[in-house]
C-alpha positions in Angstrom: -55.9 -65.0 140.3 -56.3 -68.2 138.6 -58.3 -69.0 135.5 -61.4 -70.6 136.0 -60.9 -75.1 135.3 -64.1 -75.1 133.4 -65.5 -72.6 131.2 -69.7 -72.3 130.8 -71.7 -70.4 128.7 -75.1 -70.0 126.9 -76.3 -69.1 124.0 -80.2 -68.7 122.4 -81.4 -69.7 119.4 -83.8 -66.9 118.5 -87.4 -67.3 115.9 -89.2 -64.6 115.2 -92.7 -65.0 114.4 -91.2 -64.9 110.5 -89.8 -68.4 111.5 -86.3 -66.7 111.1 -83.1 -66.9 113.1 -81.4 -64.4 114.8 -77.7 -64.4 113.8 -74.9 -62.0 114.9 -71.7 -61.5 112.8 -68.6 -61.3 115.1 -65.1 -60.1 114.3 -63.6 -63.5 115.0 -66.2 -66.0 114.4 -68.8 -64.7 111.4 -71.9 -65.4 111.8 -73.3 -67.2 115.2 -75.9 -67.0 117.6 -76.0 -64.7 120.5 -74.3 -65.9 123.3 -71.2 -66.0 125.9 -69.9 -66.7 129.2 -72.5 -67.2 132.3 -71.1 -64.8 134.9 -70.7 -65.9 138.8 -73.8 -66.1 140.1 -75.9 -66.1 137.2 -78.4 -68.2 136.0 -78.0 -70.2 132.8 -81.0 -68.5 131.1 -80.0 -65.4 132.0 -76.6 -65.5 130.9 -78.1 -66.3 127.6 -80.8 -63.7 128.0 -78.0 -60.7 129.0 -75.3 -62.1 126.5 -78.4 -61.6 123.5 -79.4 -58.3 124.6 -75.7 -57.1 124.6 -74.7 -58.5 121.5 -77.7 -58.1 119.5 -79.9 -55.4 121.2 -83.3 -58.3 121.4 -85.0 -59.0 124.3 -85.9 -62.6 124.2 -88.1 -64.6 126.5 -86.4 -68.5 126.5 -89.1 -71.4 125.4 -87.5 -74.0 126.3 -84.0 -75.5 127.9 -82.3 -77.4 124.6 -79.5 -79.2 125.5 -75.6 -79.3 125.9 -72.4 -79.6 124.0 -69.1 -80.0 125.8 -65.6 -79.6 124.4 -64.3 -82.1 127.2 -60.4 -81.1 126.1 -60.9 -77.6 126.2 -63.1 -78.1 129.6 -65.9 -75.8 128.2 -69.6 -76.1 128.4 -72.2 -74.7 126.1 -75.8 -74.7 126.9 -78.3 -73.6 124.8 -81.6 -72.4 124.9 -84.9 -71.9 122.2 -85.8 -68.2 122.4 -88.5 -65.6 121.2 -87.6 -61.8 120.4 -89.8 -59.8 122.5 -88.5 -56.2 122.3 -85.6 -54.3 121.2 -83.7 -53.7 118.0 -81.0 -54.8 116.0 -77.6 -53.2 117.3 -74.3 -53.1 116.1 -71.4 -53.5 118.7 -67.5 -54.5 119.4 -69.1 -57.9 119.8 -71.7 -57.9 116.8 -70.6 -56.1 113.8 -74.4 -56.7 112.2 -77.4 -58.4 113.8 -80.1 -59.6 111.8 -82.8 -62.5 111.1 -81.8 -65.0 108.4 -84.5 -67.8 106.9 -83.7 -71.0 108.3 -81.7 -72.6 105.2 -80.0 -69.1 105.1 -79.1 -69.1 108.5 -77.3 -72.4 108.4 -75.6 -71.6 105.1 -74.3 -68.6 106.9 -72.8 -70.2 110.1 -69.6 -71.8 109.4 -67.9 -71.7 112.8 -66.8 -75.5 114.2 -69.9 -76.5 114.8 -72.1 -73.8 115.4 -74.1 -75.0 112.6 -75.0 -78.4 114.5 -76.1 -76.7 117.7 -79.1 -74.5 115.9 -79.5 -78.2 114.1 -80.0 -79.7 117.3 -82.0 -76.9 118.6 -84.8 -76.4 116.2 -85.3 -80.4 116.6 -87.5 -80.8 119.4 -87.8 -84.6 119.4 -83.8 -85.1 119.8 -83.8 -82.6 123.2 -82.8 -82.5 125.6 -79.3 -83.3 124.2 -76.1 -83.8 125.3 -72.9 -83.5 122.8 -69.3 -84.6 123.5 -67.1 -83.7 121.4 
C-alpha cells in the first residue's frame, strides 16, 4: 500500500463560556489543540469533532470554518475550526496526557510547538478569516 501524497487534518479551537481554551498535552508535542488526521470519507468538521472527543473527552459543536495552513514541502494540510464544549469531560489518554482549559494569554504562553501558537492567533481573530497560510 502506498502512503497517501498529501496529508489533511483538522483541528478545533475550543472556548468555553469562561472564554478559555481547550488545550491537550501530548507526549511529542506539549501542549496543542485537539486535533489529527481526517479519515477517508470524513468530513472536515467531523474529523475535527472525532479527533477532540478522542483526545480530549469534549463534545464540541463547530461555530465557524477558520481557515487553512499548508506545509507545501511536507504536502500537509491543516484546517481549523472555532468550537464550543457541549458535553463530556476532560480525559487523559495515549494521545493526551492532561486535557484542560487555559486563559487565553495562558494558553498561548503554553503552546510552543512550530506554529501552533499562530493558528489559535489566527483563529480567535474573526476579521482576518477565512485565512489561508503557506508556509
Amino acid at each position: 500500500m502506498n502512503p497517501p501524497k498529501h496529508i489533511v487534518s483538522a483541528a478545533a479551537i475550543v472556548m468555553n463560556e469562561n472564554n478559555e481554551i481547550l488545550l491537550i498535552r501530548g507526549p511529542r508535542r506539549g501542549w496543542e489543540m485537539p486535533g489529527g488526521q481526517v479519515e477517508e470519507g470524513e468530513s472536515l468538521q467531523d474529523a475535527a469533532v472525532r479527533e477532540t472527543k478522542e483526545e480530549s473527552g469534549i463534545d464540541i459543536e463547530i461555530i465557524r470554518f477558520c481557515g487553512i495552513f499548508q506545509n507545501v514541502d511536507g504536502s500537509i494540510v491543516n484546517t481549523l475550526f472555532l468550537a464550543r464544549p457541549i458535553g463530556g469531560e476532560p480525559i487523559v489518554t495515549s494521545e493526551s496526557l492532561e486535557t484542560r482549559y487555559f486563559p487565553i494569554e495562558e494558553a498561548l504562553n503554553k503552546v510552543t510547538l512550530k506554529n501552533f501558537k499562530q493558528r489559535i492567533e489566527y483563529c480567535l481573530k474573526a476579521d482576518s478569516q477565512p485565512f489561508y497560510i503557506e508556509f
